[in-house]
N, CA, C and O atoms as CSV, one atom per row, in Angstrom:
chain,resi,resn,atom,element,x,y,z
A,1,UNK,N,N,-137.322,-13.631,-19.949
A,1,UNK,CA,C,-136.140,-14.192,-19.309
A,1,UNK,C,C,-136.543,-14.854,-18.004
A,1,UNK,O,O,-137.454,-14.342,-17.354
A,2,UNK,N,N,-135.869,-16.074,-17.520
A,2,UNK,CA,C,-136.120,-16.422,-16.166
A,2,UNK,C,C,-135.966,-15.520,-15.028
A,2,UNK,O,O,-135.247,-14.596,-14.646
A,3,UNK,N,N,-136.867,-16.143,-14.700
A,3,UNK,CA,C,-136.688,-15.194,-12.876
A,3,UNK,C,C,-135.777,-16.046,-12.123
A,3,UNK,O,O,-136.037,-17.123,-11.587
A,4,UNK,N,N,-135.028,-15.617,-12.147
A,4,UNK,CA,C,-133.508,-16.077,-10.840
A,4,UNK,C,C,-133.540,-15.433,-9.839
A,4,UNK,O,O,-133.910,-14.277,-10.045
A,5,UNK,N,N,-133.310,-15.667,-8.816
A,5,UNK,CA,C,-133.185,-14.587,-7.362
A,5,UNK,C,C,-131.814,-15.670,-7.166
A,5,UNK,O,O,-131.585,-16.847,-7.445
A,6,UNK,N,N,-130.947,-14.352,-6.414
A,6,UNK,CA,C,-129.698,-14.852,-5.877
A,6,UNK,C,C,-128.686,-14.284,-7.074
A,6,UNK,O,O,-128.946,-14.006,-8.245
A,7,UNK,N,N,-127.137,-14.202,-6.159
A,7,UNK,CA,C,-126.047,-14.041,-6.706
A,7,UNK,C,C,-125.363,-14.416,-8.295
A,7,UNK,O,O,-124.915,-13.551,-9.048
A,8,UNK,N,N,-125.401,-15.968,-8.616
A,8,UNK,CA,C,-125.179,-16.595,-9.400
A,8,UNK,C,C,-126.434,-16.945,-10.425
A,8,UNK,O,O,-127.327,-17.782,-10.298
A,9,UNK,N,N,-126.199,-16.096,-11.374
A,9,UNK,CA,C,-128.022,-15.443,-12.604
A,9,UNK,C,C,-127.490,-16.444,-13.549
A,9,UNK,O,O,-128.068,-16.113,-14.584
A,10,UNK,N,N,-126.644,-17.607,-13.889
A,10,UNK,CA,C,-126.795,-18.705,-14.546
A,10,UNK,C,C,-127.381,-20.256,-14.149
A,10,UNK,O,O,-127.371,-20.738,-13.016
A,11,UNK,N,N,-127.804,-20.792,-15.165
A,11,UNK,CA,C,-128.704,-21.887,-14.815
A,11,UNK,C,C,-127.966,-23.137,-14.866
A,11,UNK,O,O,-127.318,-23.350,-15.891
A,12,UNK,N,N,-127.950,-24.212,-13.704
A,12,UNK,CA,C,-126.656,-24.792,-12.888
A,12,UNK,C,C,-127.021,-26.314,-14.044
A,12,UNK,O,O,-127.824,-25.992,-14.920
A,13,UNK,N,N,-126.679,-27.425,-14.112
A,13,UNK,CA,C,-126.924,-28.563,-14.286
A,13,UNK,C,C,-127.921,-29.173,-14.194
A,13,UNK,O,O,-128.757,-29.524,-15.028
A,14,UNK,N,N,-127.761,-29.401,-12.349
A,14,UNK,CA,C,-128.469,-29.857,-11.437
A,14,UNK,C,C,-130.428,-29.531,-11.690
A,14,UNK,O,O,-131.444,-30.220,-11.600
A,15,UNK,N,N,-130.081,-27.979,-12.062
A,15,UNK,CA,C,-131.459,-26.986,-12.018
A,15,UNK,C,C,-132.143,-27.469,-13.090
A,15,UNK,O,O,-133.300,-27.866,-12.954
A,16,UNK,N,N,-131.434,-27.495,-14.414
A,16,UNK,CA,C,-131.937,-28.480,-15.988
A,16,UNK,C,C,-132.267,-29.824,-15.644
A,16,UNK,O,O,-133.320,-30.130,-16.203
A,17,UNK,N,N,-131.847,-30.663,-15.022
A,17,UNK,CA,C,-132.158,-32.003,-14.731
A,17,UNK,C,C,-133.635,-31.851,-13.969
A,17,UNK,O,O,-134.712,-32.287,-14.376
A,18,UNK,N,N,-133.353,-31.060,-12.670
A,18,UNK,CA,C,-134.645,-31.020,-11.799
A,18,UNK,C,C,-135.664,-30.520,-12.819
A,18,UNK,O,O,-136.469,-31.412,-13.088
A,19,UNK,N,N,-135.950,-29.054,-13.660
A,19,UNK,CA,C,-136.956,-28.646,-14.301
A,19,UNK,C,C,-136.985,-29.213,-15.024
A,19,UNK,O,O,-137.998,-28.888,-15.644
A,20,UNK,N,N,-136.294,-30.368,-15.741
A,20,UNK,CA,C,-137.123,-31.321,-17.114
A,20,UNK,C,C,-137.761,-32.238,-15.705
A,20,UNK,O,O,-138.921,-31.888,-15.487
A,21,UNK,N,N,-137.384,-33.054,-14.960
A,21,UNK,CA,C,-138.620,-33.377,-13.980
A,21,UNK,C,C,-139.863,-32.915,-13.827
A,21,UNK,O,O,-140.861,-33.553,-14.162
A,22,UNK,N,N,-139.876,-31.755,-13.300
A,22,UNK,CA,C,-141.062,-31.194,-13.214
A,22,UNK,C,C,-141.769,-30.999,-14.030
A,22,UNK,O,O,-142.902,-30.633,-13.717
A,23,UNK,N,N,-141.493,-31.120,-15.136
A,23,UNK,CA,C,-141.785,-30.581,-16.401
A,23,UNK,C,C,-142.580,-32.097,-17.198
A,23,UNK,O,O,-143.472,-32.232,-18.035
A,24,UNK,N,N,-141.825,-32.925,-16.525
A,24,UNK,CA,C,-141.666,-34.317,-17.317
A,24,UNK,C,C,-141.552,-34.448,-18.643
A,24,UNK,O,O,-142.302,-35.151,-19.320
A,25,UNK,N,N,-140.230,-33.507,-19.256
A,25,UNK,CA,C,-139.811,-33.467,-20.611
A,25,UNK,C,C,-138.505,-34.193,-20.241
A,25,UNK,O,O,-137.888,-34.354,-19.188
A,26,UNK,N,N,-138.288,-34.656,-21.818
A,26,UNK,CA,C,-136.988,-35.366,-22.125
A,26,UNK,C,C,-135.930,-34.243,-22.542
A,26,UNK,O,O,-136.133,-33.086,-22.910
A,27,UNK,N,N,-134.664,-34.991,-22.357
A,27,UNK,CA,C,-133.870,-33.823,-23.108
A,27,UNK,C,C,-133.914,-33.522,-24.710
A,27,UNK,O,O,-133.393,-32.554,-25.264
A,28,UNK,N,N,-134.558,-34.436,-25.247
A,28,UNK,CA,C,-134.658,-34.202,-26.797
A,28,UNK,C,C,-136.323,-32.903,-26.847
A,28,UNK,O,O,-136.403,-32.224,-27.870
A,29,UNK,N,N,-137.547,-32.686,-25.663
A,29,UNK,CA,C,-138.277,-32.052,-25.448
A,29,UNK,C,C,-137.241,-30.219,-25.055
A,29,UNK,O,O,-137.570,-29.145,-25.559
A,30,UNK,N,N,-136.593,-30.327,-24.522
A,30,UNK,CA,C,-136.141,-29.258,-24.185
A,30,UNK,C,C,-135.119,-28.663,-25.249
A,30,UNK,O,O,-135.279,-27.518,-25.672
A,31,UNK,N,N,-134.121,-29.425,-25.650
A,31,UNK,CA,C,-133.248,-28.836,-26.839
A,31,UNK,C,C,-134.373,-28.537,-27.768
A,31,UNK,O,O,-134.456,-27.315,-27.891
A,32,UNK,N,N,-135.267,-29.159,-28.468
A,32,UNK,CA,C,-136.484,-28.186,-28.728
A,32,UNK,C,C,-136.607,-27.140,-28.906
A,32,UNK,O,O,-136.285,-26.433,-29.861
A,33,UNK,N,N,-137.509,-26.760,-27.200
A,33,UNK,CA,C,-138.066,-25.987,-26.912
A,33,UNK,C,C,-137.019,-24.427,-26.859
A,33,UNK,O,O,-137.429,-23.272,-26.979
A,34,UNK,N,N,-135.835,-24.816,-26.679
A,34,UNK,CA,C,-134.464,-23.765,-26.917
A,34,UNK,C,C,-133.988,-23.572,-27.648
A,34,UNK,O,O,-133.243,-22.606,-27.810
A,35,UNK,N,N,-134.373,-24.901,-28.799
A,35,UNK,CA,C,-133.112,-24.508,-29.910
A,35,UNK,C,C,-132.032,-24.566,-30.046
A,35,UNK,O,O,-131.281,-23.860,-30.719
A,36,UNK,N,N,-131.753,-25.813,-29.126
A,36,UNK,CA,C,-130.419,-26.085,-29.091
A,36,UNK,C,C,-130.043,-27.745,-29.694
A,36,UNK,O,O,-131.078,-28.410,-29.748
A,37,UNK,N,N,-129.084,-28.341,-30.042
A,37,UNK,CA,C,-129.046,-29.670,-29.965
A,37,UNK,C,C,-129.148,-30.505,-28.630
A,37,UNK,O,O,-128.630,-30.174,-27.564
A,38,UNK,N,N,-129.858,-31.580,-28.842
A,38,UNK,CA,C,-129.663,-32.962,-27.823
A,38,UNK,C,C,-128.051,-32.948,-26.909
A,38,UNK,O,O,-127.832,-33.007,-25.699
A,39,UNK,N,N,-127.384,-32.874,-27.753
A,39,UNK,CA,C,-125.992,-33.345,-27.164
A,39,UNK,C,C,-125.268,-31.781,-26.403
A,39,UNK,O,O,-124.157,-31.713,-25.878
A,40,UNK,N,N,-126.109,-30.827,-26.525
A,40,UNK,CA,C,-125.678,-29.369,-25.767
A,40,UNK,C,C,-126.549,-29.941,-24.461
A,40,UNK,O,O,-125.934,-30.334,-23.470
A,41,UNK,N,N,-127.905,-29.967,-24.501
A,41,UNK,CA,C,-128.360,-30.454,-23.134
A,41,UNK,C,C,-127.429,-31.421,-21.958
A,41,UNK,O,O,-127.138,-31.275,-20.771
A,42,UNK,N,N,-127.082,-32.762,-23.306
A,42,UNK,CA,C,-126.965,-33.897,-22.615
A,42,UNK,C,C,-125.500,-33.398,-21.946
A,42,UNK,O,O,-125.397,-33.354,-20.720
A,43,UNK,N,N,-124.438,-33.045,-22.772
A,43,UNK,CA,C,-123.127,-32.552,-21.982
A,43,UNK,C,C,-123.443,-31.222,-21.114
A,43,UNK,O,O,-122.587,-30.629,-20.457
A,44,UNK,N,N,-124.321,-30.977,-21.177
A,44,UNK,CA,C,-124.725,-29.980,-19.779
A,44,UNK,C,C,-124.980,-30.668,-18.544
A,44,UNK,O,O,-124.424,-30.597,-17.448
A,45,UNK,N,N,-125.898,-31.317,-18.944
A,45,UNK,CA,C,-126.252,-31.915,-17.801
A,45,UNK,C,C,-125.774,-32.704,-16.624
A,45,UNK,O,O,-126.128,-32.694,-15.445
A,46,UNK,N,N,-124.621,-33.579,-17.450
A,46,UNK,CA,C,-123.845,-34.400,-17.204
A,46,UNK,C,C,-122.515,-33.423,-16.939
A,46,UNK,O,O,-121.612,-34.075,-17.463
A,47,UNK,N,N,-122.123,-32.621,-16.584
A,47,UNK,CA,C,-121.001,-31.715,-16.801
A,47,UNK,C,C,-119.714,-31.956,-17.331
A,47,UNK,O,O,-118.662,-31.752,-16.726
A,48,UNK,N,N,-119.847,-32.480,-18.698
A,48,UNK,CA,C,-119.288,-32.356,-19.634
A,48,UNK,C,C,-118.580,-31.164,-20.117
A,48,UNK,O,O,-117.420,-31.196,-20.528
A,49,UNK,N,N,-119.293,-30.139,-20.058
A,49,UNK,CA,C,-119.111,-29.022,-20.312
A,49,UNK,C,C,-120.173,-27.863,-20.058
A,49,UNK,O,O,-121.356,-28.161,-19.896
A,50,UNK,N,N,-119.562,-25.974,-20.009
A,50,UNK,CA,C,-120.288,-25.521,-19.774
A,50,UNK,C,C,-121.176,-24.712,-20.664
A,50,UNK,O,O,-120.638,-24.636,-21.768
A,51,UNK,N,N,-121.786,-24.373,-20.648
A,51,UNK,CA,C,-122.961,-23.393,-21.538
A,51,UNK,C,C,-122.056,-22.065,-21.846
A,51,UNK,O,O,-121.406,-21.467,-20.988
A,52,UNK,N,N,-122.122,-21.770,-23.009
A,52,UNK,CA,C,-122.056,-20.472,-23.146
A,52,UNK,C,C,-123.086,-19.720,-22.823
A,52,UNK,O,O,-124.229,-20.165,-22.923
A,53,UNK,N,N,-122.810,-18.358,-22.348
A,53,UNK,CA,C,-123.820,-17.473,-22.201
A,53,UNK,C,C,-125.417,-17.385,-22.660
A,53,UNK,O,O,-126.377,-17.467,-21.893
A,54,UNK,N,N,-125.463,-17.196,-24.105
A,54,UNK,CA,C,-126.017,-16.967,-25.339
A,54,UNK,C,C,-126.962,-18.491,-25.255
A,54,UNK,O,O,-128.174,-18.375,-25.435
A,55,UNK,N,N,-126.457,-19.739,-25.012
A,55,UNK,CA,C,-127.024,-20.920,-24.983
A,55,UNK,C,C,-127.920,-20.951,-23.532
A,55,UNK,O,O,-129.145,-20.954,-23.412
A,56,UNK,N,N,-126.878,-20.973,-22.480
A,56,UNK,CA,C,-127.723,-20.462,-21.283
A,56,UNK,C,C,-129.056,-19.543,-20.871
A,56,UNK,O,O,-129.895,-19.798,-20.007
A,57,UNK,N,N,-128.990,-18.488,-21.692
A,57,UNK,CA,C,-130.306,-17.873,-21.974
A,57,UNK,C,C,-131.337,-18.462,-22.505
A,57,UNK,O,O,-132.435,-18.433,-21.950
A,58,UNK,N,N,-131.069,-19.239,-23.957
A,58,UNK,CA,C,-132.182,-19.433,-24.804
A,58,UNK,C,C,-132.917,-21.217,-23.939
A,58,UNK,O,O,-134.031,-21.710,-24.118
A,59,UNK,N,N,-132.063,-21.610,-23.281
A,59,UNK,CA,C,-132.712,-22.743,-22.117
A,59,UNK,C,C,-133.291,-22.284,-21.250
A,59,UNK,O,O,-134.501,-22.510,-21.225
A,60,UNK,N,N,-132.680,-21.430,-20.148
A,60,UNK,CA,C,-133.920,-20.542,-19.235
A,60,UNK,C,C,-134.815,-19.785,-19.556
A,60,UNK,O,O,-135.606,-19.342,-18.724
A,61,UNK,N,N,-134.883,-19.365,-21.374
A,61,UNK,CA,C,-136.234,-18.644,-22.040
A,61,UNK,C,C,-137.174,-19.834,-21.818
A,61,UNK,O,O,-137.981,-19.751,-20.892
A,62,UNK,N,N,-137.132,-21.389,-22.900
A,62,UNK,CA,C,-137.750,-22.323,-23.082
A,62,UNK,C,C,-138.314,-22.425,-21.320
A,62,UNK,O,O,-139.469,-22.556,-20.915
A,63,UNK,N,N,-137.041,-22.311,-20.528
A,63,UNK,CA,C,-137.645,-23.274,-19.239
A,63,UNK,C,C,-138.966,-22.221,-18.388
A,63,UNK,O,O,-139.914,-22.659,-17.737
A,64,UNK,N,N,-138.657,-20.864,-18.643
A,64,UNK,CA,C,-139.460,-19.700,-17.944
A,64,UNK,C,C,-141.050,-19.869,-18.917
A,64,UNK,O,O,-142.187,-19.720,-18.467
A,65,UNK,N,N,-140.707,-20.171,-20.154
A,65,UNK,CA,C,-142.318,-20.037,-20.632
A,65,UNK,C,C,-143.071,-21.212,-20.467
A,65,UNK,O,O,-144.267,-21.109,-20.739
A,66,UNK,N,N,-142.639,-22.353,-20.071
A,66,UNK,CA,C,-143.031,-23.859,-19.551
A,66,UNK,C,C,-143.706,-23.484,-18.082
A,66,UNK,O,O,-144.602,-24.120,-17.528
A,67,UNK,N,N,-143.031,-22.259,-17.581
A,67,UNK,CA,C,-143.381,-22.205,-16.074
A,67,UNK,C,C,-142.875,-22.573,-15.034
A,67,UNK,O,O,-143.383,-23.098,-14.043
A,68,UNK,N,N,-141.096,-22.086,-15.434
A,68,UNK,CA,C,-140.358,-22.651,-14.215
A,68,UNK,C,C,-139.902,-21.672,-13.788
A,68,UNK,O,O,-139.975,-20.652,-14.473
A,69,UNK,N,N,-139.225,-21.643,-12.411
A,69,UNK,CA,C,-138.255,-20.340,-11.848
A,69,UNK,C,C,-137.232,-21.136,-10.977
A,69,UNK,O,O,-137.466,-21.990,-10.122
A,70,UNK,N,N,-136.155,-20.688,-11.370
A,70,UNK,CA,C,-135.134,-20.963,-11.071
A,70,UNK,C,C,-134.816,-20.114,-9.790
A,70,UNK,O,O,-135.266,-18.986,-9.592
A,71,UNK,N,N,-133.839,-20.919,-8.804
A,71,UNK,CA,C,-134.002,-20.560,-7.459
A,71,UNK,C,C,-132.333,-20.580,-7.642
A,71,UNK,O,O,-131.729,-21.487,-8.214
A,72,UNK,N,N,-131.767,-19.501,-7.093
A,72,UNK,CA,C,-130.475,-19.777,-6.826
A,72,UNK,C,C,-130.056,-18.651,-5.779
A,72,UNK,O,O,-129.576,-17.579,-6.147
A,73,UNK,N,N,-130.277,-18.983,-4.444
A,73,UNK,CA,C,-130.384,-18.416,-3.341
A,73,UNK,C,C,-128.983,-19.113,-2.970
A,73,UNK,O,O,-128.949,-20.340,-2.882
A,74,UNK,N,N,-127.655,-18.229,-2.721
A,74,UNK,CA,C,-126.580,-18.667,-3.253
A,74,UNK,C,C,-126.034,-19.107,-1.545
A,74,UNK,O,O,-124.871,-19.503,-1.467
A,75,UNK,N,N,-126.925,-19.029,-0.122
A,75,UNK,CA,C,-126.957,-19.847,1.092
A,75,UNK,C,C,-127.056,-20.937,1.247
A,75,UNK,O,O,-126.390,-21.873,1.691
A,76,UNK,N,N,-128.563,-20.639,0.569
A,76,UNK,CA,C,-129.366,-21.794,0.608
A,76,UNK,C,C,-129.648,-23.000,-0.553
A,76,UNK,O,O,-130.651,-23.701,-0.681
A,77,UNK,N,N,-128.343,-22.987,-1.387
A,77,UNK,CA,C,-128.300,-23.762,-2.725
A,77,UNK,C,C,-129.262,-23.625,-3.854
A,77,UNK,O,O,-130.367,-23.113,-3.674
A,78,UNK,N,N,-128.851,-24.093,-5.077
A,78,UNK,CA,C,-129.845,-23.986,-6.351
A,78,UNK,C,C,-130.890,-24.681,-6.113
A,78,UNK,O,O,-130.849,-25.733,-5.477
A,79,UNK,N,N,-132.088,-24.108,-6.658
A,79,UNK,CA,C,-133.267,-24.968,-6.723
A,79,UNK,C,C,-134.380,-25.040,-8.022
A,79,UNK,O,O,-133.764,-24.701,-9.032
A,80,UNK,N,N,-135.570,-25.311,-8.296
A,80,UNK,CA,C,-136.218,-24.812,-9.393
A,80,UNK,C,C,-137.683,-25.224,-8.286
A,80,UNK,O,O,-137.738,-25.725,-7.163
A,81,UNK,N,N,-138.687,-24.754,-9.201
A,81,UNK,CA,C,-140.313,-24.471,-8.773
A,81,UNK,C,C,-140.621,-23.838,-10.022
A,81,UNK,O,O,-140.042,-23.155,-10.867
A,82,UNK,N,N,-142.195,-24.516,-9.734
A,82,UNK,CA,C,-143.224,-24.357,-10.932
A,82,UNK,C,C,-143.787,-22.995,-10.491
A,82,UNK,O,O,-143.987,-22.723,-9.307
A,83,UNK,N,N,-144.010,-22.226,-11.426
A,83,UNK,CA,C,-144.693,-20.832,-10.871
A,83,UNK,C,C,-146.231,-20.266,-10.893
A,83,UNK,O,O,-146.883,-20.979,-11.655
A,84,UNK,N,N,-146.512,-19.902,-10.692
A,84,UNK,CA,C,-148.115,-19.937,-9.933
A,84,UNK,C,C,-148.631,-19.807,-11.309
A,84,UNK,O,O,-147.812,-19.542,-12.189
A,85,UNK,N,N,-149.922,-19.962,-11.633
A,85,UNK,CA,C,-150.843,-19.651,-12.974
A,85,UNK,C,C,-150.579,-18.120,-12.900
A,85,UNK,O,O,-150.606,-17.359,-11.933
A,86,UNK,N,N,-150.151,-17.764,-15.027
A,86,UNK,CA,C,-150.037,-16.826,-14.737
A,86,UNK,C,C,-151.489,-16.184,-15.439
A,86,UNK,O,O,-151.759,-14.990,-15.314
C-alpha cells in the first residue's frame, strides 16, 4: 500500500497527474499498471468524478511499486516524491 503521511489517506487528482510526471507514464501506462480503465484515470484526473475506495487503492498500489509516495501533509498541501532505492 502507499505510504501517505497526513490526515487525508486518499490519493487527490492533482497527486495522479504529478506521479504520472515523475514517472513519465501516460494515463493509458497507469490504468495498466492498476487495472483500471483509461477513462477512470482520465475522469479522475480531470475531476470529473471521484474514485471509489477499492479503485483508489489499486492506483496507489500501481503508483507505490513504481516508487512513489504520496505526501499529504494536510498544512502543508498534497504532494508526491520518488522514494529512495529500495
Amino acid at each position: 500500500m502507499a505510504e501517505i503521511s497526513g490526515h487525508n489517506d486518499v490519493i487527490q487528482p492533482c497527486q495522479c497527474r504529478a506521479a504520472r510526471g515523475l514517472l513519465d507514464w501516460t494515463q493509458d501506462h497507469l490504468a495498466h499498471a492498476a487495472g483500471v480503465s483509461r477513462s477512470t484515470i482520465r475522469d479522475f484526473e480531470s475531476g470529473r468524478h471521484a474514485l471509489q475506495r477499492s479503485t483508489a487503492k489499486l492506483i496507489e498500489t500501481a503508483l507505490d511499486e513504481a516508487g512513489v509516495v504520496l505526501l499529504n501533509a494536510e498544512a502543508e498541501g498534497f504532494g508526491v516524491r520518488l522514494a529512495a532505492a529500495r
